[in-house]
C-alpha positions as CSV (number, residue, x, y, z in Angstrom):
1,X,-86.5,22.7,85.4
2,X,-89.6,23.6,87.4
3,X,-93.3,21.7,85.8
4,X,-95.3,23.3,88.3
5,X,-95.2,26.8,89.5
6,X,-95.7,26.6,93.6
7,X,-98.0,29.2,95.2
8,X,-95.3,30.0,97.7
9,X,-93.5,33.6,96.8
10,X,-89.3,33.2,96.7
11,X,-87.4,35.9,97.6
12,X,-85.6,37.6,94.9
13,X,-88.6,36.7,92.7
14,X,-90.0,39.5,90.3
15,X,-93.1,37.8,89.2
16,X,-96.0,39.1,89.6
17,X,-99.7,37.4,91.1
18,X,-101.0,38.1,87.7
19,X,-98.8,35.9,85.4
20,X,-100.6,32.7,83.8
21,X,-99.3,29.5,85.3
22,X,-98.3,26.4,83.4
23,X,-100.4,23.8,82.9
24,X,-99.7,19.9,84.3
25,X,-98.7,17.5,81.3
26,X,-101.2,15.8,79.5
27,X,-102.2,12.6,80.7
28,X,-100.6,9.4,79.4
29,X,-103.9,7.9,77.6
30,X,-104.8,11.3,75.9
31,X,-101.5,11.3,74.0
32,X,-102.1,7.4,73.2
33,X,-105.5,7.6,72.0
34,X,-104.4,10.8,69.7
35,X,-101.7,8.6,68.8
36,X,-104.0,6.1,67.7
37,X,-106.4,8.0,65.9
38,X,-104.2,9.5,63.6
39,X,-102.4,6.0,62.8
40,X,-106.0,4.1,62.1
41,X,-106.9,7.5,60.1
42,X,-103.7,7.1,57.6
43,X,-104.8,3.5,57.8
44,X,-107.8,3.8,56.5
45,X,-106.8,7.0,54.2
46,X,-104.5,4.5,52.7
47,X,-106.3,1.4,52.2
48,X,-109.5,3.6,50.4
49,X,-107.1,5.3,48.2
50,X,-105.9,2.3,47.0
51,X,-109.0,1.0,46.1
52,X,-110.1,3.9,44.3
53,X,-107.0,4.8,42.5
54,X,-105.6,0.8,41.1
55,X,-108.9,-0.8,39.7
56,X,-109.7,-4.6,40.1
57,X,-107.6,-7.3,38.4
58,X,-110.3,-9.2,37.7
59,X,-108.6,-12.7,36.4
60,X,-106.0,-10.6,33.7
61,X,-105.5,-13.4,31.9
62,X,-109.2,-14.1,31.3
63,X,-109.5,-10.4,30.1
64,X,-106.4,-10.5,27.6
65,X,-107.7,-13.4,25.8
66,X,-111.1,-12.1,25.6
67,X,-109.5,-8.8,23.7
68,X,-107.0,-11.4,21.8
69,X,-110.0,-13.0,20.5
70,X,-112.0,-9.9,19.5
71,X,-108.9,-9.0,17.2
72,X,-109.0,-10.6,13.9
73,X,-106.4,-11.9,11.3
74,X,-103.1,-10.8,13.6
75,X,-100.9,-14.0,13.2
76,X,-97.3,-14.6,13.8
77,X,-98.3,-18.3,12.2
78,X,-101.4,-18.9,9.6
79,X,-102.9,-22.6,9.6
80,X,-99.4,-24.0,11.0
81,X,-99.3,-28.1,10.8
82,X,-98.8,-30.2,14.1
83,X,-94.9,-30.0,13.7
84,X,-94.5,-26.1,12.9
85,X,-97.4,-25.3,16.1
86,X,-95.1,-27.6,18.4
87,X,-91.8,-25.3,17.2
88,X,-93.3,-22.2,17.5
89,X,-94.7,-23.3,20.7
90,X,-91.4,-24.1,22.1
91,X,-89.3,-20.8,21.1
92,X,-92.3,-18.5,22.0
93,X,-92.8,-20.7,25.8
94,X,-89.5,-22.3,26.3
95,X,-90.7,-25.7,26.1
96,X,-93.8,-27.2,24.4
97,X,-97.9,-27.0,25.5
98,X,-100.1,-29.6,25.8
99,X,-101.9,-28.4,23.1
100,X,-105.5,-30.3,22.5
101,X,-105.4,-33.0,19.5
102,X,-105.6,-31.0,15.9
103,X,-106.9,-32.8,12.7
104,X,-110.6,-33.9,12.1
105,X,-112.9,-31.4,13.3
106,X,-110.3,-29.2,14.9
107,X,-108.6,-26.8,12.7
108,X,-105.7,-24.4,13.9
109,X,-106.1,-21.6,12.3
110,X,-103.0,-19.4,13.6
111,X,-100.8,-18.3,16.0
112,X,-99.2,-15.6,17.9
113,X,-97.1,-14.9,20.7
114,X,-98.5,-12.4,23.9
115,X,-96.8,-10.9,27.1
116,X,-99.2,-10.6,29.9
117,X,-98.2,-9.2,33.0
118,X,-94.8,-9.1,31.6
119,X,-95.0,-13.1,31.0
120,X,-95.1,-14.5,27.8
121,X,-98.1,-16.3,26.6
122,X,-98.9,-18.8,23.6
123,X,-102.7,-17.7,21.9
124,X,-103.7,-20.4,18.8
125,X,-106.8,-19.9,17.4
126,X,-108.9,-23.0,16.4
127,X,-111.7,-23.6,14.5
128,X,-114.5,-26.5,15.8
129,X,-117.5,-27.2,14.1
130,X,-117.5,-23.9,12.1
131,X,-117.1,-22.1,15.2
132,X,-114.2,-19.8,16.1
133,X,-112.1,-20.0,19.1
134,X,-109.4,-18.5,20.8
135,X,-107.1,-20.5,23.1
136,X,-104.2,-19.0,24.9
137,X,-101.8,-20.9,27.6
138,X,-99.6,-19.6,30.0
139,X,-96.8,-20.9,33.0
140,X,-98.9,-21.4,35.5
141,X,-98.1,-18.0,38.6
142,X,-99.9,-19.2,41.0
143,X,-99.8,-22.7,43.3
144,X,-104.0,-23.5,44.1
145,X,-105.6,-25.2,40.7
146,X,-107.9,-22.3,39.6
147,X,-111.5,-22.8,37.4
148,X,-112.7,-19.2,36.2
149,X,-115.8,-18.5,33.7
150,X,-116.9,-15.3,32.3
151,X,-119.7,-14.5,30.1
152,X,-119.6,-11.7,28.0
153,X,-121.7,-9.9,25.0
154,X,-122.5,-13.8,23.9
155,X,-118.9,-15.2,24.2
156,X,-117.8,-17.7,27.0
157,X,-114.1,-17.4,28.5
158,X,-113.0,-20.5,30.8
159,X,-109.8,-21.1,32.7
160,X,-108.4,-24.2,34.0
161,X,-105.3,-25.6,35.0
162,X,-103.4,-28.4,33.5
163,X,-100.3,-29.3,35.2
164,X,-97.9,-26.7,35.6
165,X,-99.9,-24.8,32.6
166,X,-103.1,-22.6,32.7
167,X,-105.5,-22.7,29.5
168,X,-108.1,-19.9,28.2
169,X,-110.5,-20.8,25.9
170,X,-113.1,-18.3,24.4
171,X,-115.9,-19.0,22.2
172,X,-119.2,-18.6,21.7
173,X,-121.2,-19.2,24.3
174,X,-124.7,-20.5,22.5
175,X,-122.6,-23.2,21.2
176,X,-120.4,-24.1,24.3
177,X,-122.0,-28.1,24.2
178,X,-120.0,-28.6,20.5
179,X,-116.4,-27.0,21.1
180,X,-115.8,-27.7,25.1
181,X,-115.2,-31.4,25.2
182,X,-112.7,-30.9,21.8
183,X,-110.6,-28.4,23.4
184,X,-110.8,-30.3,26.4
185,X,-112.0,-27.9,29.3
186,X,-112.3,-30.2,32.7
């Protein structure tokens, strides 16, 4: 295998002055930094495509209680006592929620059972102080005790952890002084 071409004429050789020589091999650092710059360019490509294509999950829970509590009179249960909320509770979530104390000024006014992000969910919806309310729970996903608030088109959505459960509560969010300390949002 001959790299280089020597100057030097061998007999028996037919080629002539004229013909183009080969070149010497690359050096070692072009073909790594070539190397490089394509792998950070697919990098990059990658991460930007991503971010553009699959949109923010902005707390998923917070969102699907927030549409759960825009939708009206879809109940699995309607005004369930203490005994029937703590049943359906149990078959819909395996085992019962800490719901907040009903009677008095706390109403339950249905029920119905959710999948979000292929988990199941518990949503009741209460009424305080003739104020509406939607309160979901769910298993816990994640380890670190999370607090979340959203405010949107006058309604208030809180998260917060409870154990190995984490609470939703939406309502409205002039009013959030006569319906947080009954549901009982730390």
């Amino acid at each position: 295998m001959k790299l280089v071409e020597t100057e030097i004429a061998v007999e028996g050789d037919d080629s002539d002055a004229t013909s183009e020589r080969p070149r010497p091999p690359r050096p070692e650092r072009r073909r790594v930094y070539v190397s490089l710059f394509l792998t950070l360019s697919v990098l990059c490509a990658t991460v930007v495509t991503i971010y553009t294509v699959f949109p923010k999950r902005d707390n998923e829970l917070v969102t699907s209680a927030i549409e759960a509590h825009r939708e009206r009179n879809r109940f699995q249960l309607v005004q369930p006592g203490l005994a029937e909320l703590d049943a359906w509770t149990i078959s819909v979530m395996g085992e019962p929620v800490p719901w907040p104390e009903t009677g008095g000024p706390v109403q339950v006014l249905g029920t119905r059972a959710m999948r979000i992000l292929r988990r199941p969910a518990a949503l009741i919806r209460l009424r305080i102080a003739k104020q509406e309310l939607t309160l979901l729970a769910m298993k816990a996903r994640d380890a670190p005790p999370r607090k979340y608030r959203r405010s949107d088109d006058g309604e208030l959505a809180m998260s917060w952890r409870l154990g190995q459960w984490t609470f939703v509560v939406v309502g409205p969010s002039d009013s959030e002084g006569e319906w947080r300390e009954q549901v009982g949002v730390p």
